[in-house]
C-alpha positions in Angstrom: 20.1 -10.7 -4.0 20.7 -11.0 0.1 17.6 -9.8 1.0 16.6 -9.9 4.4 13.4 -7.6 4.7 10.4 -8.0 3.3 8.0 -5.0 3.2 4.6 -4.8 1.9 1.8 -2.1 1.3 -1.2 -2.8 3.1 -4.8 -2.5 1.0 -4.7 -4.8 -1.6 -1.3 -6.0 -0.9 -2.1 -8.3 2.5 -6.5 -7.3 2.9 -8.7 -7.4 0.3 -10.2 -3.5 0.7 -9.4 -2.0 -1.9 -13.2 -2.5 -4.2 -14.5 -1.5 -0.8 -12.5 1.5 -0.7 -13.1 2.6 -4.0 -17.3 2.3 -3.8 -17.2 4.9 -0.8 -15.0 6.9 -2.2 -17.2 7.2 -5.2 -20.2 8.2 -3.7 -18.6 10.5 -1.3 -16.8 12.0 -5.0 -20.4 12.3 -6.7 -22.2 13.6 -3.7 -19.6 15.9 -2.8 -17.6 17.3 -5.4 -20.1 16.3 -8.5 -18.0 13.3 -10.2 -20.4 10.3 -12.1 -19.7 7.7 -9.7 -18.0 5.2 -12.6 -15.6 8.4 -13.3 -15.0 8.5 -10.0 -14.1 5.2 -8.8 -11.7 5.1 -12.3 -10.1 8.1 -10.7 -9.6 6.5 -7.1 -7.8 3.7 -8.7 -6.1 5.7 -10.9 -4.2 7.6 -8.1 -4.8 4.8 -5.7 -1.8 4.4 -3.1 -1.6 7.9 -1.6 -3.4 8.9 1.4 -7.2 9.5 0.1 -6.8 13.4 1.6 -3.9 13.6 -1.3 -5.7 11.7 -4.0 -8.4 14.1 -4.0 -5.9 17.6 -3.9 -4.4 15.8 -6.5 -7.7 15.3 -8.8 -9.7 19.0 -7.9 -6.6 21.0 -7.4 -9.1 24.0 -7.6 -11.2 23.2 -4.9 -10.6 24.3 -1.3 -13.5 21.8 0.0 -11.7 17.8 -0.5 -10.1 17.9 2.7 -13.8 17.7 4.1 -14.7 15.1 1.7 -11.3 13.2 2.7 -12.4 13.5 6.4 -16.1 11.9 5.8 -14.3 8.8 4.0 -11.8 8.3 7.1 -14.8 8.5 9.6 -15.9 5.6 7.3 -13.3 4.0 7.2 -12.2 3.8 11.0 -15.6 1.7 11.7 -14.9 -0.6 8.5 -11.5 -1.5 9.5 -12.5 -3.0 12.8 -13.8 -6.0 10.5 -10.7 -6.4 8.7 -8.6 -9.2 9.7 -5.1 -10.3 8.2 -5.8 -13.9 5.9 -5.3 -16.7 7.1 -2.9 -17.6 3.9 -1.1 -14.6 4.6 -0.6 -15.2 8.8 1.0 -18.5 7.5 2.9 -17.0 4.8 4.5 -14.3 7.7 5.3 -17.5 10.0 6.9 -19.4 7.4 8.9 -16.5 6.5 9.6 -15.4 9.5 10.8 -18.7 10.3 13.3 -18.5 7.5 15.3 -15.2 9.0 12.9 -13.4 7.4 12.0 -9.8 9.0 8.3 -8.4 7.3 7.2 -4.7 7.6 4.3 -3.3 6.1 4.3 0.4 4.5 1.1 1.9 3.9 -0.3 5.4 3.2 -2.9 3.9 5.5 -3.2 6.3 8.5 -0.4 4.9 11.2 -3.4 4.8 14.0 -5.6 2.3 11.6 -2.3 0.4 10.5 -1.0 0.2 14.2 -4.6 -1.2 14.9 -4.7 -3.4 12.3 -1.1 -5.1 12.4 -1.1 -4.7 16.6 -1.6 -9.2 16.7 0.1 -9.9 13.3 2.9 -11.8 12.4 4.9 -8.8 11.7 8.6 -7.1 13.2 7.7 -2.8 12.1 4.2 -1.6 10.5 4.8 2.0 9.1 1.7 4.3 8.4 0.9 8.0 7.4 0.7 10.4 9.5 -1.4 13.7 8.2 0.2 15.9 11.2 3.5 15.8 9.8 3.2 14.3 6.3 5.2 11.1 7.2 4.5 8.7 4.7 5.3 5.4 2.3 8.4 6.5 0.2 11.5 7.9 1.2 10.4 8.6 4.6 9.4 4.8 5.8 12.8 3.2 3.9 14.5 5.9 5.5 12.9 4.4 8.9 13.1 1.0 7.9 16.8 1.4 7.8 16.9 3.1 11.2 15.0 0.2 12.5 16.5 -2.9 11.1 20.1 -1.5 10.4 19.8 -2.8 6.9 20.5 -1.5 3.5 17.7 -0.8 1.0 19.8 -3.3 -1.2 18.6 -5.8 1.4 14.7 -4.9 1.3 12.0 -6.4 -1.0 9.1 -4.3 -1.2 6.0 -5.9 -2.5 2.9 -3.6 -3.4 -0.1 -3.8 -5.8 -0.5 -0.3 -7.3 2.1 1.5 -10.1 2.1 4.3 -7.6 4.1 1.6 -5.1 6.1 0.7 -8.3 7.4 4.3 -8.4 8.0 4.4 -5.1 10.1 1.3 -5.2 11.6 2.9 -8.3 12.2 6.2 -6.9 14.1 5.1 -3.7 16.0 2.7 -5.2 14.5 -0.4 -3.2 13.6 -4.0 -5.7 9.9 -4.1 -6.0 7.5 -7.3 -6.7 4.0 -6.1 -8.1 1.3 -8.3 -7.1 -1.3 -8.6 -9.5 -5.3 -7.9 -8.4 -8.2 -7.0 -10.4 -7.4 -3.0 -10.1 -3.8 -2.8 -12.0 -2.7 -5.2 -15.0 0.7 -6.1 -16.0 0.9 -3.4 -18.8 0.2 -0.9 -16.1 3.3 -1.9 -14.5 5.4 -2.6 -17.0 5.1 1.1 -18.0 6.9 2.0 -15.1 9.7 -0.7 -16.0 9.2 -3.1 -18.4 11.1 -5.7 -16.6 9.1 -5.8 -13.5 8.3 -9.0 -11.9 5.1 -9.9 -11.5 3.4 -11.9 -8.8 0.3 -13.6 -9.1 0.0 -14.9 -5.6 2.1 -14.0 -2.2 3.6 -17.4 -2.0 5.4 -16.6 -5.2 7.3 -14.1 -3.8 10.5 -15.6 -2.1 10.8 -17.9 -5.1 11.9 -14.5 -7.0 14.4 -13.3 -4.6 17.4 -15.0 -7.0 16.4 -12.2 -9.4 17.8 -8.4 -9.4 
């Protein structure tokens, strides 16, 4: 592989929110829309990686009320965000890198004002967000972009994320992927989606693997 873009989901991927992000939604799932909360958060995960507003359309496709729900957890989340910063590790990581020739994006289903916020002081060259007025989101859209921006083939992009749902992504637009493992997804759960995945356990790892398809 000649690979000379690295691109990586945001929450859980570079920023350790994703147990956060799975509490609120919980409650906000059992006091709204009547799930136990450990049902719950096993649902969040479970269709973890699209924008929150889709998860829940997705899990009560019968109910006209989870956009309201969806709205309460970005309220929340627009205050907790202002805490987050990028890891240390990972700013290294991004200089080294980018050092190297390197170019780093980041693709999230985050919404582009948080992500913009966020990634605003960061070692990075594009971050790429959704954006609910017009459905613009990680997938076909933000490749698409990414190869407007950089002038690059996808055959020359490495995305790295830490959900199946990024694996099919990756999988589905025809880009290599690099699963990162965390405490929400094991290896089986992306070996499902192609059982010759590679697996990271650790960031660093990653341009060690870029001698493999």
């Amino acid at each position: 592989m000649t690979v000379d873009l690295l691109v990586f989901d945001l929450d859980g991927t570079l920023v350790p929110t994703m147990e956060d992000y799975a509490d609120q939604a919980a409650s906000l799932m059992e006091t709204h829309l009547g799930t136990p909360w450990d049902a719950a958060r096993a649902d969040y995960f479970r269709t973890s990686g699209l924008p929150f507003q889709k998860q829940l359309r997705q899990l009560y496709p019968q109910r006209a009320d989870t956009d309201a729900v969806a709205e309460r957890f970005e309220q929340w989340k627009d205050g907790y965000l202002r805490a987050i910063v990028l890891p240390a590790q990972v700013e290294q990581l991004f200089g080294e890198w980018r050092e190297r020739g390197f170019r780093v994006a980041i693709s999230s289903n985050n919404m582009q004002v948080y992500v913009d916020r966020l990634a605003r002081d960061w070692p990075v060259d594009f971050a790429l967000g959704f954006r609910p007025e017009d459905g613009f989101g990680k997938g076909e859209d933000h490749f698409r972009a990414l190869e407007s921006r950089f002038g690059l083939g996808r055959e020359r992009m490495v995305f790295t994320g830490d959900s199946p749902n990024d694996a099919r992504i990756a999988r589905d637009t025809g880009v290599a992927f690099r699963a990162l493992l965390t405490s929400a997804f094991a290896a089986e759960d992306f070996r499902a989606i192609d059982p010759q995945i590679v697996l990271l356990e650790r960031l660093d790892q990653l341009v060690g693997t870029l001698a493999i398809g």
